[in-house]
C-alpha positions as CSV (number, residue, x, y, z in Angstrom):
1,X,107.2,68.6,126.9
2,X,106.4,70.3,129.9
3,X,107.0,68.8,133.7
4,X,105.9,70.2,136.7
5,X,108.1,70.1,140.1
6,X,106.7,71.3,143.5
7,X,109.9,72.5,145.5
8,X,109.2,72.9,148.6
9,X,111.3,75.9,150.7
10,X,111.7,76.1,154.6
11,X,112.4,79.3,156.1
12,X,110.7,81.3,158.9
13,X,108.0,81.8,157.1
14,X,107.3,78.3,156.0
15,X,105.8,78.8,152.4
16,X,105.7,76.2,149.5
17,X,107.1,77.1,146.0
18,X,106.0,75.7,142.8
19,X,108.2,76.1,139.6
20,X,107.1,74.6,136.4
21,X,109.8,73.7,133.9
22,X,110.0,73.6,130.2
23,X,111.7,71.4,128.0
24,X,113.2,71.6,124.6
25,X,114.0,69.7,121.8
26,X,117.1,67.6,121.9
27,X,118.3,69.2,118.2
28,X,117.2,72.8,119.5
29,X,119.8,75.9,118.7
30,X,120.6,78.5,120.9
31,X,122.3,81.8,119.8
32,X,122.6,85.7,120.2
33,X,122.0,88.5,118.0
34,X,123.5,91.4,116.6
35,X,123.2,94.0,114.2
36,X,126.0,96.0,112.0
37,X,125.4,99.5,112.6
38,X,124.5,99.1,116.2
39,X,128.0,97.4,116.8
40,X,130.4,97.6,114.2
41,X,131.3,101.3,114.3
42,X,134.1,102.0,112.2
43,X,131.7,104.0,110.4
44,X,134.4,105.5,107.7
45,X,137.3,103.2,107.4
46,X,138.6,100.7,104.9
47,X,136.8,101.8,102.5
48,X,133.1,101.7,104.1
49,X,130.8,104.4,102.6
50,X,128.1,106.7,104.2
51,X,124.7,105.0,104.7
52,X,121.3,106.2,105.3
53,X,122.2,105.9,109.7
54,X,125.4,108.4,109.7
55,X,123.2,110.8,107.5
56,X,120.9,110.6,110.0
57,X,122.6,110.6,113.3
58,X,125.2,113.3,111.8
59,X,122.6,115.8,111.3
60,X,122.7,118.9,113.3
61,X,119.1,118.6,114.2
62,X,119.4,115.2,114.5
63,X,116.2,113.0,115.9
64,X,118.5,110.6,118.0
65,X,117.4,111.4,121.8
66,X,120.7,111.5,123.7
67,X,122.5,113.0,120.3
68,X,124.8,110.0,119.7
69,X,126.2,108.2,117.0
70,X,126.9,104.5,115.4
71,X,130.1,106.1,115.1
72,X,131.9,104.0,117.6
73,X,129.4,101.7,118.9
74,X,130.8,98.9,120.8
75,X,133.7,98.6,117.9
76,X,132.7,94.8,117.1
77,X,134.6,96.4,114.0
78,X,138.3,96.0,116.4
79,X,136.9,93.8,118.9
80,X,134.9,90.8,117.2
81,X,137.1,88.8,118.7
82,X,135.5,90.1,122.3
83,X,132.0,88.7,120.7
84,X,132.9,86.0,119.8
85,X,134.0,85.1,123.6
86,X,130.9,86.2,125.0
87,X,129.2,83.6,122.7
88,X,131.6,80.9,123.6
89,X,131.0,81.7,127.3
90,X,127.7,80.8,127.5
91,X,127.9,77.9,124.8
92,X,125.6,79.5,122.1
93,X,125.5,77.2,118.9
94,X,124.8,80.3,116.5
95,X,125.5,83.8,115.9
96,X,123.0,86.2,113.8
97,X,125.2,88.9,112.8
98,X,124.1,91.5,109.8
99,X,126.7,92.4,107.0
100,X,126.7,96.1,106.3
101,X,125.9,96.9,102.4
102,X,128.4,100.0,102.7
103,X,131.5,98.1,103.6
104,X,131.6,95.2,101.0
105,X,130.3,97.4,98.3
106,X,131.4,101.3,96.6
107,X,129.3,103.4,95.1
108,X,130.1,102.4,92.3
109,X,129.3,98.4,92.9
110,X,132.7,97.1,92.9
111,X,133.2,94.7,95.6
112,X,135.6,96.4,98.6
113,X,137.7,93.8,99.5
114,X,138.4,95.1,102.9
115,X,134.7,94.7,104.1
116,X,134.4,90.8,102.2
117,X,138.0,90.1,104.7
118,X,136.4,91.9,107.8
119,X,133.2,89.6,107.4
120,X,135.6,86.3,106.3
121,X,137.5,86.6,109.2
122,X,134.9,86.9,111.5
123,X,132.7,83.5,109.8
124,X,135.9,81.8,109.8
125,X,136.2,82.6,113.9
126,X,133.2,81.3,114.5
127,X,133.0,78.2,112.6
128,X,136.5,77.3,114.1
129,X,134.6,77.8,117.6
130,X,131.5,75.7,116.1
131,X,129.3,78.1,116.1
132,X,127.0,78.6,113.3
133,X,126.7,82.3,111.3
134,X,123.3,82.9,110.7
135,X,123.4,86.3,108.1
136,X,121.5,88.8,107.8
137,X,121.4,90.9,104.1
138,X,119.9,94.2,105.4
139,X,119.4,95.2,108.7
140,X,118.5,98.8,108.0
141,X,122.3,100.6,107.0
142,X,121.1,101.1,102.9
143,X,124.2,103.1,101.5
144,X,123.4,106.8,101.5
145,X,124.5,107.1,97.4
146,X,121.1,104.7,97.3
147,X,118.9,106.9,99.3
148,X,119.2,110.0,97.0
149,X,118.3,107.8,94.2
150,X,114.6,107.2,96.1
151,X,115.9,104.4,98.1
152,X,113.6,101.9,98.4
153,X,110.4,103.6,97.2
154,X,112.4,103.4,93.8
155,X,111.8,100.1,91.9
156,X,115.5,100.2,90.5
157,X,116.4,98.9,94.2
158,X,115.7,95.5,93.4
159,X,118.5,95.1,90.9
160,X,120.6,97.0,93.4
161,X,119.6,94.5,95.9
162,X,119.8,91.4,93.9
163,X,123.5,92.3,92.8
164,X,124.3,92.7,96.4
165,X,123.2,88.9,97.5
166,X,124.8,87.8,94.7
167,X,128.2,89.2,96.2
168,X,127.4,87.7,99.5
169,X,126.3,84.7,98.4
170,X,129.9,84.3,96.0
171,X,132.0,85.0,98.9
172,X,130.7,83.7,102.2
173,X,128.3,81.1,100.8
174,X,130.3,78.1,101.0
175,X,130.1,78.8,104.9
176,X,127.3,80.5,105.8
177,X,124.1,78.0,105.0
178,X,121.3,80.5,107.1
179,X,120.7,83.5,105.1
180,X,117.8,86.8,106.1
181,X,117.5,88.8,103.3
182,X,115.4,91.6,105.3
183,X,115.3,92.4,109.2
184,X,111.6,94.0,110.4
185,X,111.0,95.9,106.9
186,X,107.5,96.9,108.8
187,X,109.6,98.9,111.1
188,X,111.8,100.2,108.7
189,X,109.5,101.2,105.6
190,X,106.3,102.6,107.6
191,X,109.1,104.4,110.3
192,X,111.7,105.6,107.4
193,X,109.0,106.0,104.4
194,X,105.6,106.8,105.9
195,X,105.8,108.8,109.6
196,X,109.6,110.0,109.7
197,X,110.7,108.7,112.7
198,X,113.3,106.1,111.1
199,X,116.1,106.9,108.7
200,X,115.9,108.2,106.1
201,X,113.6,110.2,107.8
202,X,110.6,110.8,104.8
203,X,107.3,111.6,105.8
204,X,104.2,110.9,103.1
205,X,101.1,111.4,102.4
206,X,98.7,108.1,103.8
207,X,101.1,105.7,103.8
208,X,102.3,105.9,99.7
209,X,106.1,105.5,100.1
210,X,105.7,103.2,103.0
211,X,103.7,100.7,100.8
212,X,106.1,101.4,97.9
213,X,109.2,100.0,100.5
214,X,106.9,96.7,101.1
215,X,106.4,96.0,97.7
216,X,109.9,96.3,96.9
217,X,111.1,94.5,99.5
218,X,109.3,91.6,98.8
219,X,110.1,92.0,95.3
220,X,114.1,92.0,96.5
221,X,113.4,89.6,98.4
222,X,112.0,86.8,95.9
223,X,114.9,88.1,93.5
224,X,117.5,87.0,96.0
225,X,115.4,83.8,97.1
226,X,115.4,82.6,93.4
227,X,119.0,83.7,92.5
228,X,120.1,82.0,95.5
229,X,118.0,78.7,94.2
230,X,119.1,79.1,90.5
231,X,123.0,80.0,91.3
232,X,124.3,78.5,94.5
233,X,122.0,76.1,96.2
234,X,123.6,72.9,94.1
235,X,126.6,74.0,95.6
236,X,126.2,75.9,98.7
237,X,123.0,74.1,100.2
238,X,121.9,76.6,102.6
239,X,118.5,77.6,103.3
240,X,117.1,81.8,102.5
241,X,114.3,83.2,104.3
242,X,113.6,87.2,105.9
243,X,112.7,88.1,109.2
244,X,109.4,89.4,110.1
245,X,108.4,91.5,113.3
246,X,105.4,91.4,114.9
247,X,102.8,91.3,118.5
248,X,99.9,89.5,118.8
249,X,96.9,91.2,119.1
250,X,94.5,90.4,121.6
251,X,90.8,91.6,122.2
252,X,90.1,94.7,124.4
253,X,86.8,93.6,125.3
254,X,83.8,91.0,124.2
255,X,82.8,93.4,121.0
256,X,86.3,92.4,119.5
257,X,85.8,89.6,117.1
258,X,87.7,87.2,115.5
259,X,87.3,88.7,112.7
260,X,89.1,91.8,114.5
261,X,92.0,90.0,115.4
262,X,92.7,88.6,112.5
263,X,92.5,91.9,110.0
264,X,94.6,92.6,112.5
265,X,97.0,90.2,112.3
266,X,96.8,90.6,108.5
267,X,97.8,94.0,108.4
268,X,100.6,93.4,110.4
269,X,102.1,90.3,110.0
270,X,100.5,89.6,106.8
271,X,101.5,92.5,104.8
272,X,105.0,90.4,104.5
273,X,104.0,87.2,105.5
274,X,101.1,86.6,103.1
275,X,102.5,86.7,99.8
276,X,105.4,84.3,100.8
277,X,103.3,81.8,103.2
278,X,100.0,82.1,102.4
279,X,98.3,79.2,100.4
280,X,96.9,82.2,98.0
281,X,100.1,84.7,97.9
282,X,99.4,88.2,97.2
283,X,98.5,91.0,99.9
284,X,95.9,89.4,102.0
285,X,92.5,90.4,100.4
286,X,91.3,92.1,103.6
287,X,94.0,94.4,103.1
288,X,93.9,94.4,99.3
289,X,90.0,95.6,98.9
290,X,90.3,97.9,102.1
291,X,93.2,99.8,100.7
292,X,91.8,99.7,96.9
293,X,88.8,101.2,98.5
294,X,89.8,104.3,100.1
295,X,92.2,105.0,97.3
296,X,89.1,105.2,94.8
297,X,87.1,107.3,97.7
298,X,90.2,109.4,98.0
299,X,89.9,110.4,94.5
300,X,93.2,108.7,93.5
301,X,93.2,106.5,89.7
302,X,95.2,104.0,91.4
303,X,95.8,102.5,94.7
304,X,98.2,102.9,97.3
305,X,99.0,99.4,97.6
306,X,100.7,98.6,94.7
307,X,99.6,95.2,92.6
308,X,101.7,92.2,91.8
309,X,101.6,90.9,88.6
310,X,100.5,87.3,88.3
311,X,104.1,86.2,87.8
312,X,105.4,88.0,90.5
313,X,102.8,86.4,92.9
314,X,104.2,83.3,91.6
315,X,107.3,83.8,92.1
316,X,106.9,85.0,95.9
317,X,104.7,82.2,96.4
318,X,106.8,79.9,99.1
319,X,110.2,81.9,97.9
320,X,111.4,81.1,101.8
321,X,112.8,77.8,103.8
322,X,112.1,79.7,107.1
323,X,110.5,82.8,108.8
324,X,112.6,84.2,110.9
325,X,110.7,85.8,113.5
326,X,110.9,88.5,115.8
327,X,109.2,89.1,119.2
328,X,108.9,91.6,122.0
329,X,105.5,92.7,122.9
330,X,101.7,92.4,122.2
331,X,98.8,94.6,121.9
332,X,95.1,95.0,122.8
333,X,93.1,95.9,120.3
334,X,89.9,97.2,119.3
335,X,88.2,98.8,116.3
336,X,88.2,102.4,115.9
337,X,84.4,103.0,115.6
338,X,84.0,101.5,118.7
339,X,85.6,104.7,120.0
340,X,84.7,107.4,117.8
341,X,88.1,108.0,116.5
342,X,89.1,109.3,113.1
343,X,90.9,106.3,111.3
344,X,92.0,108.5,108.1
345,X,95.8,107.5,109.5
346,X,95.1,103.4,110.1
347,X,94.2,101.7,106.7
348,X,93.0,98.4,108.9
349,X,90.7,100.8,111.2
350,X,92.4,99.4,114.3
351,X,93.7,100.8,117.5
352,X,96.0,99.2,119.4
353,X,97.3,99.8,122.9
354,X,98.8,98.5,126.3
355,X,96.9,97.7,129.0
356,X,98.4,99.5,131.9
357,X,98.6,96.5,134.3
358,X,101.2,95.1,131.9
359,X,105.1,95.2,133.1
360,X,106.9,97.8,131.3
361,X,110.2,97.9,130.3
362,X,112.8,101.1,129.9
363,X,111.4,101.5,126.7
364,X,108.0,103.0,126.3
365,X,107.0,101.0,123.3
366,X,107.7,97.2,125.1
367,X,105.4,95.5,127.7
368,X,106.0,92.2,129.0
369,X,102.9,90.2,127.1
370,X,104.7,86.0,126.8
371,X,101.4,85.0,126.1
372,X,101.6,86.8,123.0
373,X,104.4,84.6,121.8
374,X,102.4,81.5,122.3
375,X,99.4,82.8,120.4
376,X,101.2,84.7,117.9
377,X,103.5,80.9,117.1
378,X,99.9,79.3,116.9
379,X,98.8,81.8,114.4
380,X,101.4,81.3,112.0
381,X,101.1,77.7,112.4
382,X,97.0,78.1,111.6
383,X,97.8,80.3,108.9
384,X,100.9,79.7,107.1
385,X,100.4,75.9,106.8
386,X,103.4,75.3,109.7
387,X,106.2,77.2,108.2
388,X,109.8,76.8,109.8
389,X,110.6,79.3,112.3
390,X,113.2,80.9,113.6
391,X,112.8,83.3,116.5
392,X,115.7,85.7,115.7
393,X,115.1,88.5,118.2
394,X,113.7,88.5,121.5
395,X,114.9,90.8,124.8
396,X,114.0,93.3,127.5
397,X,115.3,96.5,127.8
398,X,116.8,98.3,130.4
399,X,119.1,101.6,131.5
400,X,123.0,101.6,131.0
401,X,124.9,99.3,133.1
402,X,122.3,97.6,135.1
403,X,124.2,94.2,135.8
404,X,121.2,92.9,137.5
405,X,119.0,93.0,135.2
406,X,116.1,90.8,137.1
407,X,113.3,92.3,134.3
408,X,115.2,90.4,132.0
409,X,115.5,87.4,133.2
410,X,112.3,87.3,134.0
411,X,111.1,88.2,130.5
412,X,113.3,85.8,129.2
413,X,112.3,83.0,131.2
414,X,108.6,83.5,130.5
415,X,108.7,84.4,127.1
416,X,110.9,80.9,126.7
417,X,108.4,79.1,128.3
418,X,106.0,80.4,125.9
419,X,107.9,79.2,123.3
420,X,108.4,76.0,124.8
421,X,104.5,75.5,124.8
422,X,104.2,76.6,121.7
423,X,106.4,74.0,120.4
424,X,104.3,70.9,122.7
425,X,101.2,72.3,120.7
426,X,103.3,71.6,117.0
427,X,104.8,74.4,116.0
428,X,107.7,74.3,114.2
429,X,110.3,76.3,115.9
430,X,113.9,75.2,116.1
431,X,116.2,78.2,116.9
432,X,116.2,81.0,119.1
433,X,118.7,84.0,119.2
434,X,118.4,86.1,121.9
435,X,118.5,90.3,121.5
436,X,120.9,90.9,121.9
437,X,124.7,89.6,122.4
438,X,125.9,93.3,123.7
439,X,124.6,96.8,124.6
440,X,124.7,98.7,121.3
441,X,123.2,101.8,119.7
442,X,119.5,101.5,120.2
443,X,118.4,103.7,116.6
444,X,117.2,106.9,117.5
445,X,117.0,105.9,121.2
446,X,121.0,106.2,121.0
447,X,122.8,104.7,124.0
448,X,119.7,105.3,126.6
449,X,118.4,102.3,126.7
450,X,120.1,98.6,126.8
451,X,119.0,95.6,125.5
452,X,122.3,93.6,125.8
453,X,123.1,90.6,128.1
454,X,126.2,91.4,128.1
455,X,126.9,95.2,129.4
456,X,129.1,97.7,128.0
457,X,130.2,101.0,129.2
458,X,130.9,103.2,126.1
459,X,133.8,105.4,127.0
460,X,135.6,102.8,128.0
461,X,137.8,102.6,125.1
462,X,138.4,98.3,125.2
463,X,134.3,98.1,125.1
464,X,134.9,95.5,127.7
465,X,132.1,92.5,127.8
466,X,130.6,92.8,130.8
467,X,127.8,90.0,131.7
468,X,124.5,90.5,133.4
469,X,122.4,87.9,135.2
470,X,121.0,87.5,132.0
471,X,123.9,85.7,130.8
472,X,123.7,82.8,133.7
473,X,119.9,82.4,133.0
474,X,121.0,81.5,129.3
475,X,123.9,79.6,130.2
476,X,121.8,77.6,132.3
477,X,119.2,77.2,129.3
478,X,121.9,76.4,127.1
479,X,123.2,73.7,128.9
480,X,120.2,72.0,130.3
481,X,117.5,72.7,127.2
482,X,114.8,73.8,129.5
483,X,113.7,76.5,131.5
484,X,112.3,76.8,135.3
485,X,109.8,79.3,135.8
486,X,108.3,79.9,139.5
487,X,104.7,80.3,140.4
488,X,103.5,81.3,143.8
């Protein structure tokens, strides 16, 4: 629901303002998120091995920016406590946190009791303060002893995988009920597998071991989905789903179809989302014959893209109670023989880019684009029959220690309102988790950018909480379930 106020302001120059406000369900949940590596620090104590992120930030030539490390972080590891106050503060309802595979498991796959009492301690704090833990599986740390035996290009991983839920699933499932198996594998397989700019760090030929993660993923993914089903849901009730990054991609100009936008979309989005949400399953067949295709003209006797079996589509089919979803920015788009270009590197023969009028943010990849939400929320719903969403990550960047941080609370309130809108118009979203809780290790952007609402300085050694404007905005959201957003 959607009201519209007309506040009118007196001042010297006499001038009317108009703000528009945005409701939101009565039953609507409002958290933070967080991720392990970027916070926990306490990279080699208690029994917590090496994963794929200190191999890669340790590196003398390593491809972090500003030449930093997890190593520390902001120490969530010492001062959960400190996080959990910030989401108090504000009056956040849940908390997506992700458990790190190297501390509750060795390398041999004995269970490291020190990790399951870090993580136990930390659920139990936040269900005493009534706030929900929504989990995370994977957010990117894969133990390093995993990596050298192909990581996820090798198909052995899904056992790996599946033994790991299991653990979780034995010792924090009769209090977590909100389970990710996978955060953003798009960014992690094609940037870690396929172009080398992720850890681990492997660069390959047209895409192979990037399509090898996907299919793997999804494959762990439906092993955990079903164990969780067959195993603990009589007892545990919770729901399992993975989170899924993704823009929406809008036409560059009147010679961009719909047809365009949605191969688009399908290579995107529906690389992940297709085989769980679809009506069909499988790789969405715009993607299936175009890759098959250039395979056989590229001389190889099988494609790139991996096939399913027919029981393993079956299986995937539905194997989720929610998309989690997360969103930052949008593109334009257009195909590339409408400019000429070479698309030997683009399997969907799209480009995509920014158009330059769009606000940008400290980091070069993120424009402002809220209309993208609405759209991208309507395409789902179009295309996925409705599905249960969660939007799990959402935030602005900006340099260290900027306290007002105006750009975000901008972002934030338009981007809301987008969602808001979205949700008049039937879509089925019902929580929303801002990124992130704290400042934290940005991946190979190190400590140069800042995506927190809460600010820390890091060589301050108590990683003190410090809150931007941000954090009013949301308390104010929080408390009143809508948000005002000025027009002139």
């Amino acid at each position: 629901m959607k009201l519209f106020l007309k506040l009118l302001t007196l001042s010297s120059l006499n001038f009317a303002i108009f703000a528009e406000i945005y409701n939101f369900p009565s039953n609507f949940v409002w958290g933070a998120a967080s991720a392990s590596y970027q916070i926990e620090g306490a990279w080699n104590v208690d029994g917590r091995i090496p994963s794929i992120w200190d191999t890669a930030s340790h590196k003398n030539n390593s491809s972090v920016v500003d030449g930093s490390t997890g190593d520390d972080a902001a120490m969530s590891y010492y001062y959960y406590e400190k996080d959990i106050q910030a989401l108090k503060d504000i009056g956040f309802k849940t908390y997506r946190f992700s458990i790190a595979w190297p501390r509750v498991l060795t390398k041999t796959n004995q269970v490291n009791q020190a990790g399951i009492d870090y993580y136990s301690k930390l659920i139990d704090r936040l269900k005493e303060e009534e706030i929900k833990p929504m989990v995370t599986m994977y957010h990117w740390d894969l133990p390093q002893y995993l990596q050298d035996l192909g990581g996820w290009t090798n198909p052995a991983i899904v056992k790996y995988f599946e033994h790991y839920a299991d653990t979780l699933y034995k010792h924090f499932g009769d209090r977590v009920k909100e389970w990710i198996t996978f955060n953003e594998p798009a960014t992690f397989c094609d940037g870690g597998y396929s172009w080398g700019w992720h850890a681990p760090e492997i660069r390959t030929e047209k895409q192979i071991g990037g399509y090898l993660c996907s299919h793997h993923i999804l494959l762990a993914h439906g092993a955990a989905y079903h164990l969780y089903k067959n195993k603990y849901f009589a007892d545990q009730q919770g729901k399992v789903g993975i989170c899924l990054n993704t823009g929406y991609s809008f036409p560059a100009n009147e010679n961009v179809t719909d047809e365009h936008v949605d191969r688009a979309m399908h290579f995107g989005l529906g690389r992940y989302a297709n085989p769980i949400y679809s009506v069909d399953g499988d790789y969405p067949r715009v993607m299936r014959e175009a890759i098959d295709q250039k395979s056989t003209d590229e001389g190889r006797r099988w494609s790139r893209l991996p096939h399913f079996t027919t029981a393993q589509v079956e299986s995937l089919h539905g194997a989720a109670d929610f998309l989690a979803l997360n969103y930052y920015t949008s593109s334009l788009i257009q195909p590339y023989s409408h400019l000429g270009w070479n698309p030997a590197d683009s399997d969907s023969e799209i480009h995509s880019f920014h158009d330059d009028n769009w606000k940008r943010s400290s980091s070069s990849w993120l424009v402002s684009v809220p209309e993208g939400l609405y759209h991208l929320l309507l395409w789902i719903k179009d295309n996925y029959n409705n599905p249960l969403v969660y939007i799990t990550e959402n935030g602005w960047s900006d340099l260290p220690m900027t306290i007002e941080d105006d750009g975000r609370v901008e972002y934030l309130r338009e981007h809301l309102a987008a969602m808001s809108r979205a949700i008049t118009d039937g879509c089925r979203v019902e929580t929303y988790t801002v990124w992130s809780l704290t400042d934290n290790f940005e991946w190979m952007r190190g400590y140069t950018e800042r995506f927190g609402i809460y600010a820390i300085n890091f060589t301050d050694p108590e990683r003190k909480r410090i809150p931007k404007n941000s954090v009013d905005l949301m308390k104010q959201v929080v408390r009143d379930n809508f948000v005002e957003v000025e027009k002139d």
